[in-house]
KELUM-969378 format. One line per 8 residues: number of its first residue (from 1); their letters; for each residue x, y, z of C-alpha. Coordinates in steps of 0.1 Angstrom, whole numbers. Example, Ala and Ser with C-alpha at 12.3 -4.5 7.8 and 13.67 -1.06 7.14 Angstrom:
1	as	123:-45:78 | 137:-11:71 $
***
This chain:
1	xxxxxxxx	10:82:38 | 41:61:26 | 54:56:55 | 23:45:73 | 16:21:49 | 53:11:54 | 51:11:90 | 14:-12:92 $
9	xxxxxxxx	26:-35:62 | 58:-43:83 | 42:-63:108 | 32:-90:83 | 56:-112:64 | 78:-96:38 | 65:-111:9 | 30:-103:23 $
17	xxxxxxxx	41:-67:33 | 50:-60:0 | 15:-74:-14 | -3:-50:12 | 12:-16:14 | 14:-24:-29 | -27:-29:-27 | -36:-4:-5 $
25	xxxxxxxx	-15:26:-26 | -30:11:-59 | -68:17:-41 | -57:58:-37 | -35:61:-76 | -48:40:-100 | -30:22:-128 | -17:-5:-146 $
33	xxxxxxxx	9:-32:-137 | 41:-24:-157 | 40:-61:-155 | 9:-78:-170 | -9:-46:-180 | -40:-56:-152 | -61:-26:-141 | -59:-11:-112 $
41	xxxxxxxx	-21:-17:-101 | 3:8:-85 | 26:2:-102 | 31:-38:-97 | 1:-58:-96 | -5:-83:-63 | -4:-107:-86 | 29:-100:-100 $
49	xxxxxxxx	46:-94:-68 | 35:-129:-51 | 44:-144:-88 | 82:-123:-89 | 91:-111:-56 | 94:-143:-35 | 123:-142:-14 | 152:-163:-25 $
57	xxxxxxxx	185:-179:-3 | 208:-161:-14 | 245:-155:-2 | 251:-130:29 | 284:-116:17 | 273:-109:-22 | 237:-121:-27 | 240:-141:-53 $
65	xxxxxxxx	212:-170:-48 | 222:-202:-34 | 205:-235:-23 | 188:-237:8 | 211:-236:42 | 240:-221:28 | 249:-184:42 | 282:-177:22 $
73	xxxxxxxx	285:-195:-13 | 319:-209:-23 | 332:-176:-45 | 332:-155:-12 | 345:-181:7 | 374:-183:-16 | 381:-148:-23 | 361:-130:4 $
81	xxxxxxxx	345:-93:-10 | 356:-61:1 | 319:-58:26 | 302:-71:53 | 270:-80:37 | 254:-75:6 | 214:-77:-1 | 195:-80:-31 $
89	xxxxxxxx	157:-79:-33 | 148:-93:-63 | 171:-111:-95 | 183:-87:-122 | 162:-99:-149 | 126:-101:-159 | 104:-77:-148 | 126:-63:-124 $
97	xxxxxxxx	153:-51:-150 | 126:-33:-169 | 115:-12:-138 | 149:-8:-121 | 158:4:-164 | 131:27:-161 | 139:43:-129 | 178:45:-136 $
105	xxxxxxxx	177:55:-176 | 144:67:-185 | 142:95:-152 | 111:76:-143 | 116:85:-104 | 81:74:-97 | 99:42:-90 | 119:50:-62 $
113	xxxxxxxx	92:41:-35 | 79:7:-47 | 116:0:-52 | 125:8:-17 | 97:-11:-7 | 106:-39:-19 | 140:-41:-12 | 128:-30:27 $
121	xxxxxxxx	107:-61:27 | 134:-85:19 | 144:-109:44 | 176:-91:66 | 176:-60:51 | 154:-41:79 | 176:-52:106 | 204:-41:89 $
129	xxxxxxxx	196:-10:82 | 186:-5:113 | 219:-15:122 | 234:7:99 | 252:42:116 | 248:57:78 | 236:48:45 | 254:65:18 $
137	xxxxxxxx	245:61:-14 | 271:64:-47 | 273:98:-60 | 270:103:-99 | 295:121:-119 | 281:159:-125 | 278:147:-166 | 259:118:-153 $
145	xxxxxxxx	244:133:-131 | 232:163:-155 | 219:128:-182 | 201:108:-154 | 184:148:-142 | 186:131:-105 | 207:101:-82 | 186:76:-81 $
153	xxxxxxxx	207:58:-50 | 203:89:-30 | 167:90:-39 | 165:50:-29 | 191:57:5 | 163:86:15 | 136:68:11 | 150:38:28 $
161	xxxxxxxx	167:54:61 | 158:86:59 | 176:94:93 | 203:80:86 | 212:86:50 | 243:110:40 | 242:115:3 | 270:144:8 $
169	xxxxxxxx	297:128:30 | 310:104:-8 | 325:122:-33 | 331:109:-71 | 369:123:-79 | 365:108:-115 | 340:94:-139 | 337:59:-147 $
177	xxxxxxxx	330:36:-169 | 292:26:-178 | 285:-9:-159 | 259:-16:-189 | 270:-41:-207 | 303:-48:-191 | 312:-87:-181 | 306:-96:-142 $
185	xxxxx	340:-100:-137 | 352:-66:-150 | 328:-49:-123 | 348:-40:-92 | 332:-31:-57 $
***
């Protein structure tokens, strides 16, 4: 069903996508936005998604948001990143943090699909991974792996190219440190 609604929401404009495939699976499993608490809403309301989810400029090498026009913003042209491209859905902060926090820390995997979606309907991101030979997502450590009880990037890779994805070819040699809470600039890629 998923992918149906994927496949007949793409035609139409990401944002717009996203509103769709969103409004038709929140007419077959009823709930509430984890957004404004409005009933029925699976699991973002239209509402919020029009209101949260607009599609941003934002650079093409680390997708950090920048003003209309510009493709690369001046760190990355600077000090260029270790990848290609980078994309990012939505900003890291409110609601999205809450969901993402959910899905990550609380084993809430019910969020893996509207995630996915979202990110899928963000401007570039079909194309490239369309583009993309493999999608790999980051394997946990096994004690991380035992707290979170599954990986949500390999989760998020399936569901995103589930023909391409690899979630065996990476291996963690060693654990690392938690991200949460760390300063930007102590987070290496």
């Amino acid at each position: 069903m998923f992918r149906s609604l994927l496949a007949g929401a793409m035609s139409l404009a990401p944002a717009r996508a996203l509103q769709a495939a969103w409004g038709r699976a929140g007419a077959a499993v009823p709930g509430r936005c984890a957004v404004c608490a409005a009933w029925p809403a699976h699991p973002v309301c239209e509402a919020c998604v029009r209101r949260f989810a607009q599609p941003l400029p934002r650079c093409r090498r680390c997708a950090l948001r920048v003003a209309p026009g510009v493709e690369v913003c001046g760190g990355c042209l600077r000090t260029p990143p270790p990848l290609d491209a980078c994309h990012a859905a939505v900003a890291y902060g409110y609601p999205w943090a809450a969901c993402i926090a959910a899905f990550k820390f609380r084993g809430e995997a019910g969020w893996a699909r509207p995630l996915a979606l979202l990110l899928r309907s963000t401007p570039w991101v079909e194309p490239a991974l369309e583009a993309a030979d493999l999608v790999l997502p980051m394997p946990l450590s096994p004690q991380r792996l035992r707290e979170r009880g599954f990986n949500q990037a390999a989760l998020l890779a399936r569901l995103l190219a589930p023909r391409r994805c690899d979630a065996t070819l990476l291996l963690r040699l060693r654990p690392t440190a938690r991200q949460v809470g760390l300063d930007l600039s102590l987070i290496h890629i």
